[in-house]
C-alpha positions in Angstrom: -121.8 259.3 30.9 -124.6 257.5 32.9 -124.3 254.5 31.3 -120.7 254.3 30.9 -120.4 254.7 34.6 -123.0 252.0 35.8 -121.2 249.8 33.3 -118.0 250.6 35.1 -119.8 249.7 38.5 -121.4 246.7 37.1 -117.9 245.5 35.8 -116.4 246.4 39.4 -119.1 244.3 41.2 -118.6 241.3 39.1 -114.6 241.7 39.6 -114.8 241.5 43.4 -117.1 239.4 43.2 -115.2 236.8 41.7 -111.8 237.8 42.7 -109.9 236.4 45.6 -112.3 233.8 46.3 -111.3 231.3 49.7 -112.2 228.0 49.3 -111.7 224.4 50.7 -111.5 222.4 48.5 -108.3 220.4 48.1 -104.8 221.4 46.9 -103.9 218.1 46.3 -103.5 216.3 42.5 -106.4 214.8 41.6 -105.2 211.2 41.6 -104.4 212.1 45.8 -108.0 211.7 46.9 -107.9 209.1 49.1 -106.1 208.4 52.3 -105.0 206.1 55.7 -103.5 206.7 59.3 -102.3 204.7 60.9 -102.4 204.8 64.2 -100.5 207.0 66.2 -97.7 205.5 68.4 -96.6 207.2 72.3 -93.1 208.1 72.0 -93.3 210.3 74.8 -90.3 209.6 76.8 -91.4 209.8 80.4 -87.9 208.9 82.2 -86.2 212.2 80.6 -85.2 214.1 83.9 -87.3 217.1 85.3 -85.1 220.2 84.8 -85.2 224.3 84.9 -86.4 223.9 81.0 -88.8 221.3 81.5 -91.3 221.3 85.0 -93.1 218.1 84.5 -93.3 215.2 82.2 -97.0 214.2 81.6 -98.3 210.8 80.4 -101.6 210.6 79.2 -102.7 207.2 78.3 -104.8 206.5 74.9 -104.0 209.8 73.9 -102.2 209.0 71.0 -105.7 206.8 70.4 -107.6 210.1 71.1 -105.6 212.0 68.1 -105.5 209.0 65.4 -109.2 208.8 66.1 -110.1 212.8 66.2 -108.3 212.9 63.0 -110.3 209.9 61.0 -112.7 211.5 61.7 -111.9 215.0 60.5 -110.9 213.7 56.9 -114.3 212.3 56.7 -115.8 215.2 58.0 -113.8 217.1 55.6 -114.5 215.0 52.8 -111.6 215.9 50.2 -110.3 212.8 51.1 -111.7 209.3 51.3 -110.1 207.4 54.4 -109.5 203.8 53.0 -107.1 200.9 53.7 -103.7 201.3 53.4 -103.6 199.2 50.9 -106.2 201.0 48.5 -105.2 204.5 49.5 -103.7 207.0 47.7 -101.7 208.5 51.0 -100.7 207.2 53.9 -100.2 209.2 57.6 -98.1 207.8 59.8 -98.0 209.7 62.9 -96.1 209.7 66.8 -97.0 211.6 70.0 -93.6 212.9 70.9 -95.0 215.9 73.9 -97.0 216.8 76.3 -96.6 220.0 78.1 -98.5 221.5 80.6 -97.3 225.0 80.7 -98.1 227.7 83.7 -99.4 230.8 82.1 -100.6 233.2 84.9 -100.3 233.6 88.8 -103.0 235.5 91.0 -101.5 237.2 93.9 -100.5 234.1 96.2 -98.4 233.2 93.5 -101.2 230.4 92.3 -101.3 229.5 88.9 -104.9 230.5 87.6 -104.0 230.1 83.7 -102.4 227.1 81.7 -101.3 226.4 78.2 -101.2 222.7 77.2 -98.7 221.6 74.1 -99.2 218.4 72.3 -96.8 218.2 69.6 -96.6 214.7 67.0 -93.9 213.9 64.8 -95.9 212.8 61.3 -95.1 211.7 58.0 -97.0 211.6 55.0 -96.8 208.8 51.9 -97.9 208.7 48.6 -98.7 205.1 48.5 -98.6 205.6 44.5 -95.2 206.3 43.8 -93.8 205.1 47.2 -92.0 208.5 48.0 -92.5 210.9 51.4 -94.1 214.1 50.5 -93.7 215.5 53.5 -92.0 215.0 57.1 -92.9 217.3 60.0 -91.7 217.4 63.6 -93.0 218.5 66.7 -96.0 220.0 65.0 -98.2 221.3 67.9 -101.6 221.8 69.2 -102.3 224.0 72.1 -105.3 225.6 74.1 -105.1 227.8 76.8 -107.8 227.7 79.9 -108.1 229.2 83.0 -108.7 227.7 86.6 -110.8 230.7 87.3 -113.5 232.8 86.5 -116.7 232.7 84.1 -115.4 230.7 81.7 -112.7 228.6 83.7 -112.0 224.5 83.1 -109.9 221.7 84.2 -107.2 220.2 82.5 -109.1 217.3 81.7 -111.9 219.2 79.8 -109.2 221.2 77.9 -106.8 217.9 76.2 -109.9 217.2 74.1 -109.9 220.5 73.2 -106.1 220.6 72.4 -106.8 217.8 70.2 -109.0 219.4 68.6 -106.8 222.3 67.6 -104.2 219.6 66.9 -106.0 217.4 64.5 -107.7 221.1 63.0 -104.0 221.6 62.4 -102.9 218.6 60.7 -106.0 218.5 58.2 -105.2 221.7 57.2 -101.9 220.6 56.3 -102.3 217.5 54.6 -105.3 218.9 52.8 -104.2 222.4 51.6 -100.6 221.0 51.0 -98.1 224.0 52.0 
């Protein structure tokens, strides 16, 4: 009874030990392991006019340099993919900054806003350079962060983009790279 019940334990261990594992490797076919982006284009349309939906348009020059870069630098941080040339990669990503929006989260008493959410949303598409076709299209896919004007841990709208980037280019690795 001893024995049958510490190999029943034993066997349990090794199950959930092995079982739903998480890893990060890629999702991608094998012959997908390299790819290029191209650089992002601004397609922010800053002559729309101001309404009750929209408070403010926002142009942030060389951002759209600030998100092709970020994400280079993710795939090769990464590493499932090799970035290459267009010409010798296996995928292409071609992407466009389509938003910026700086959104008013919370007000303090005077009616001051102490809390902000920034949106940056890019329109993207994503090649297989080897058979020619789109595997994917995605618009307006976002990257947000939200700071604070106040307190302990507050910031300035400056220090948080890079940090919305961040999230952003977090965001589009994960969905090249684990291919949903």
């Amino acid at each position: 009874m001893i024995k049958e019940r510490a190999l029943w334990m034993t066997t349990a261990f090794f199950v959930m030990l092995g079982g739903c594992g998480y890893s990060t490797d890629s999702l991608l076919p094998a012959e997908l392991n390299s790819i290029h982006v191209n650089n992002f284009k601004n397609e922010i349309d800053i002559t729309k006019e101001i309404s009750d939906k929209r408070s403010n348009y926002t142009y942030r020059p060389g951002l759209e340099n600030e998100i092709t870069q970020q994400t280079i630098n993710k795939f090769v941080f990464n590493n499932n993919l090799d970035v290459k040339s267009e010409k010798n990669a296996s995928m292409s990503l071609d992407g466009a900054l389509v938003d910026y929006q700086l959104i008013p989260l919370s007000y303090n008493r005077d009616e001051d806003v102490v809390e902000f959410r920034i949106e940056i949303f890019v329109d993207m598409t994503l090649k297989n350079n080897l058979t020619g076709k789109v595997m994917w299209n995605e618009k307006r896919f976002m990257g947000n962060y939200t700071y604070s004007l106040t307190g302990p841990n507050s910031t300035t709208e400056s220090a948080a983009i890079p940090l919305t980037v961040n999230d952003l280019t977090d965001r589009i690795i994960e969905r090249v790279v684990e291919a949903w």
